[in-house]
N, C-alpha and C positions, 0 to 999 in steps of 0.2 A: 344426532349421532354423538354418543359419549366418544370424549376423545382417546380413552383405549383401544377403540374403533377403528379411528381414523388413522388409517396406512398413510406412511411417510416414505415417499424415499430422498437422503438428503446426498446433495453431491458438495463437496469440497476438497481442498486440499489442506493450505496452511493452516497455521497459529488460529489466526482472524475466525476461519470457519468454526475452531474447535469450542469455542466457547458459545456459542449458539446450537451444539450438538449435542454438548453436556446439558446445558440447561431445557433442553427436548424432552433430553432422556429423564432427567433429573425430575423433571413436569410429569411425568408419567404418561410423557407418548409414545405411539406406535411404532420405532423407527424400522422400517421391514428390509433393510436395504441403505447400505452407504455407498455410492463411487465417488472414486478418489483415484489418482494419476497411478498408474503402473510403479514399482519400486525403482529407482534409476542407481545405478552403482556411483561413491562417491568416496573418495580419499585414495589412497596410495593401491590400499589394497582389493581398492575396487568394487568395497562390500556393497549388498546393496541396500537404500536407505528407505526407508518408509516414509510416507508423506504423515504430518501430525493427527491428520484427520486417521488415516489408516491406524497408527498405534494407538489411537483413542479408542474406535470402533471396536479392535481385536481385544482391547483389555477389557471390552464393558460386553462380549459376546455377540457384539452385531453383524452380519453378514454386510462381505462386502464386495465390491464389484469391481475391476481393475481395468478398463476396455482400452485396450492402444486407440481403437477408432472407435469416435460414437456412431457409426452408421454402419459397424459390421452387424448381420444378422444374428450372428448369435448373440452379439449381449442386447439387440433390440428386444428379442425373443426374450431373454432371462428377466430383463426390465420387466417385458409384460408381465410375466407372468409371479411377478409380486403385487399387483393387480394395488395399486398406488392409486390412493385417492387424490392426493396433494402429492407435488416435488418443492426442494427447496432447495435453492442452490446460491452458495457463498462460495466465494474467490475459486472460480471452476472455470473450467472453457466453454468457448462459444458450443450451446447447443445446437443440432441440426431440428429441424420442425417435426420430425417422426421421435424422437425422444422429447419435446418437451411439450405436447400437443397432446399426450400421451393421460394424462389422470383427467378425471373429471373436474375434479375442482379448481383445476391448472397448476402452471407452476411458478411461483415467483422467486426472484433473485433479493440478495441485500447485495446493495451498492454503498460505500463507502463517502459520496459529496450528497446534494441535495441536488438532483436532477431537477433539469437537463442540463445544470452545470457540472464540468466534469465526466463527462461518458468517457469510457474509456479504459483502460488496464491501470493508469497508475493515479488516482483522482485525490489521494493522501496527500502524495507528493508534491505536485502541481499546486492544491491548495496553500501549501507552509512555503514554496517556492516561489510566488506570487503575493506574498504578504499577507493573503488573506487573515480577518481574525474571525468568521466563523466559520463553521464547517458544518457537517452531519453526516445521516444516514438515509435512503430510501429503501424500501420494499417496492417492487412494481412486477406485475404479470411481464411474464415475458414474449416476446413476438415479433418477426423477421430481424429488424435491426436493433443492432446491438444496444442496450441501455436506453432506449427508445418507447418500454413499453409502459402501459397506463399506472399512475403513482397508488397505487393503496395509503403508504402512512409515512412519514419525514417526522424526525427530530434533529435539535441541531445545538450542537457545543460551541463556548467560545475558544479560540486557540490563543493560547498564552503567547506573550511576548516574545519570552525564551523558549517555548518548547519546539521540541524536534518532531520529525515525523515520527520516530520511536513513541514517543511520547501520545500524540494524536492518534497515532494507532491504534493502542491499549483503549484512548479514551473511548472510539468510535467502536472496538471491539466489543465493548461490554454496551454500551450504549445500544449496539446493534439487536446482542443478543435478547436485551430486552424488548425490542421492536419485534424481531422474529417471534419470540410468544405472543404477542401483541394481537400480531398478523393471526398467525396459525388461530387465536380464539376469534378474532375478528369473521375468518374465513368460515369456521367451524358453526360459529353462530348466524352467519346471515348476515351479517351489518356492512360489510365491506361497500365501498363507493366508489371506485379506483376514478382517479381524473386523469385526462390526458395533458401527458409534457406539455404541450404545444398553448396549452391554456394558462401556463405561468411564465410564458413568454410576454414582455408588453412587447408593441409595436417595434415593426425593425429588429430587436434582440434576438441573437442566435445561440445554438446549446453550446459549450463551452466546450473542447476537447481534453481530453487528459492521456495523452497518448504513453504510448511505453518509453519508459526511460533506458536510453542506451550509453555508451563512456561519452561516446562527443556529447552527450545533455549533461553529464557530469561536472565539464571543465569548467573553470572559475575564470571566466573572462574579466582580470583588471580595470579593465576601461569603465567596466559597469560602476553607477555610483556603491557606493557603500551598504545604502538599505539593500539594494540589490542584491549583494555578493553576501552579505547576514542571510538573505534569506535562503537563495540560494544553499549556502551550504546547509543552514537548519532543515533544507526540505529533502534531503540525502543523506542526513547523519540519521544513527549508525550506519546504515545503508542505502544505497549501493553505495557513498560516498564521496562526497566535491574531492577534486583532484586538481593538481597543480605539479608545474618544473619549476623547482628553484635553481637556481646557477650563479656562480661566481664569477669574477675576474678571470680567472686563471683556466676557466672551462671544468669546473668541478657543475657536477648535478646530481638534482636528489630530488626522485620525486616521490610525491606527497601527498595523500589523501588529509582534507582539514577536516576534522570533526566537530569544532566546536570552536566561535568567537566571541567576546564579549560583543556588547551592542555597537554601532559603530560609531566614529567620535567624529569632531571634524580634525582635519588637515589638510594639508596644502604640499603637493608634491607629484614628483612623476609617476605616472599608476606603475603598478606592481613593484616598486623601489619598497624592499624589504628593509627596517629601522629596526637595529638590535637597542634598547635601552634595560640595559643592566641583565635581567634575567627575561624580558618582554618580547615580545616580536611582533610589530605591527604593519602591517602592508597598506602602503596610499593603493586608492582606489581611483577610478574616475572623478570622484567628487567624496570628499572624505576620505577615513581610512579605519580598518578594521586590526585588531587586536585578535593575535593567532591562541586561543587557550589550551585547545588537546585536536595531536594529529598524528598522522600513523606512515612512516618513514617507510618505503616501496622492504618488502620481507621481512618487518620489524616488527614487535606490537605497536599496541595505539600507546602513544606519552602525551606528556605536559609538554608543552610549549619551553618550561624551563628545565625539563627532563631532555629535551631535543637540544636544545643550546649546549648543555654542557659538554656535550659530545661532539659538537659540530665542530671543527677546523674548516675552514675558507680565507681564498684570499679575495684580500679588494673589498667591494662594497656585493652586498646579494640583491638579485632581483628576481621576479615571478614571468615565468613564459605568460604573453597577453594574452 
């Protein structure tokens, strides 16, 4: 089958998805069909916003699909009858087994860690918040449990020192995209050899979770050593963001999302005892202490660390809720 042939239909939403959609299209494939989350209304006024997958699709002319539920009949129906050889699906929801059981040549997901490490919604993050220094991406067919199914192809990046999950994103974004062509000619030719998870496990070893990140996974627990609380905030900046209460003597508070620390140094001090030196801000930790570079003051923009000081009035000494 020449690949102008071969019907796509791709489901996503974000950023992550759209660069694996472009380069589809861009490849000169079939794309017959994009779903992508319903418009949801967002800001003051309510309007409603389009997922980046959707404003990509509409600007390039691709039909696209908006289902509140994957299991109403009518968009089961409309699915069919784009008569989809292959599905591909990046950063999308759990499918039910009547949509993704659905083409012949099945359908596979791009996951963001190298399975079976990191299953799960948030697997970027997790990785840079755990220290890790590689990472990657998988392709695997999909089937009952979630991120569970047989591996098709894996590649895999080192994560920088300092880099943020912003940063790892972009890497594994494009990284990704290239694996998705990969797949799709791998599929398209015959060659594909998918292994099962459960074969890159050694003995005793279990798949790793990457669960969804919520505000209490946010907080910046003091007590932790230093590498900890580095990594930690790297694996949240720019988003969703490590958070923290600072407070004074006097009952003044300000809370805080930290963006950004240098690496962490040693010290010796009570954890979260906040040390102004000159224009600097450094918080002891459990064991060490980190250096505050850029943070973003509860309805402020995001500052410098020495942009935040200049403003600041407090009395006494400051410290960090544990």
């Amino acid at each position: 089958m020449d690949k102008k042939d071969l019907r796509i239909v791709f489901f996503g939403t974000p950023e992550f998805a759209v660069e694996s959609l472009k380069r589809l299209v861009e490849g000169g494939y079939n794309i017959v069909g994009v779903v992508t989350m319903p418009d949801k209304p967002a800001g003051r006024g309510h309007h409603l916003l389009q997922s980046d997958v959707k404003r990509y699709a509409v600007e390039h002319g691709l039909r696209v699909l908006q289902p509140v539920r994957l299991k109403d009949e009518a968009f089961v129906d409309e699915l069919r009858s784009l008569k989809a050889h292959l599905q591909i699906i990046i950063a999308f929801r759990m499918l039910p087994e009547v949509v993704w059981a659905m083409p012949p040549m099945g359908t596979f997901n791009l996951h963001a860690s190298l399975l079976p490490k990191y299953r799960g919604a948030a697997p970027i993050n997790w990785a840079v918040m755990n220290g890790d220094t590689r990472t990657g991406v998988t392709t695997f067919f999909l089937k009952h449990e979630i991120d569970t199914g047989d591996i098709i192809e894996q590649r895999d990046i080192a994560i920088g020192r300092t880099d943020n999950v912003g940063v790892v994103h972009d890497k594994l974004m494009l990284l990704g995209a290239d694996m998705v062509m990969h797949t799709v000619e791998a599929i398209l030719a015959g060659t594909v050899h998918p292994v099962a998870q459960e074969q890159l496990l050694t003995a005793g070893q279990e798949p790793t979770p990457a669960p969804k990140i919520f505000k209490d996974t946010c907080q910046i627990h003091w007590t932790w050593p230093a590498e900890r609380v580095y990594n930690h905030i790297r694996g949240l900046s720019p988003y969703p963001a490590a958070w923290t209460v600072m407070a004074d003597e006097a009952g003044g508070r300000w809370q805080l999302k930290i963006l950004a620390t240098a690496e962490p140094q040693a010290a010796c001090g009570t954890p979260g005892r906040v040390m102004i030196e000159g224009r600097r801000m450094l918080v002891n930790c459990g064991d060490g202490a980190v250096e505050i570079a850029r943070l973003q003051p509860a309805g402020k923009k995001p500052m410098s660390a020495d942009e935040f000081l200049r403003g600041l009035h407090f009395t006494g000494s400051l410290s960090m809720n544990l």
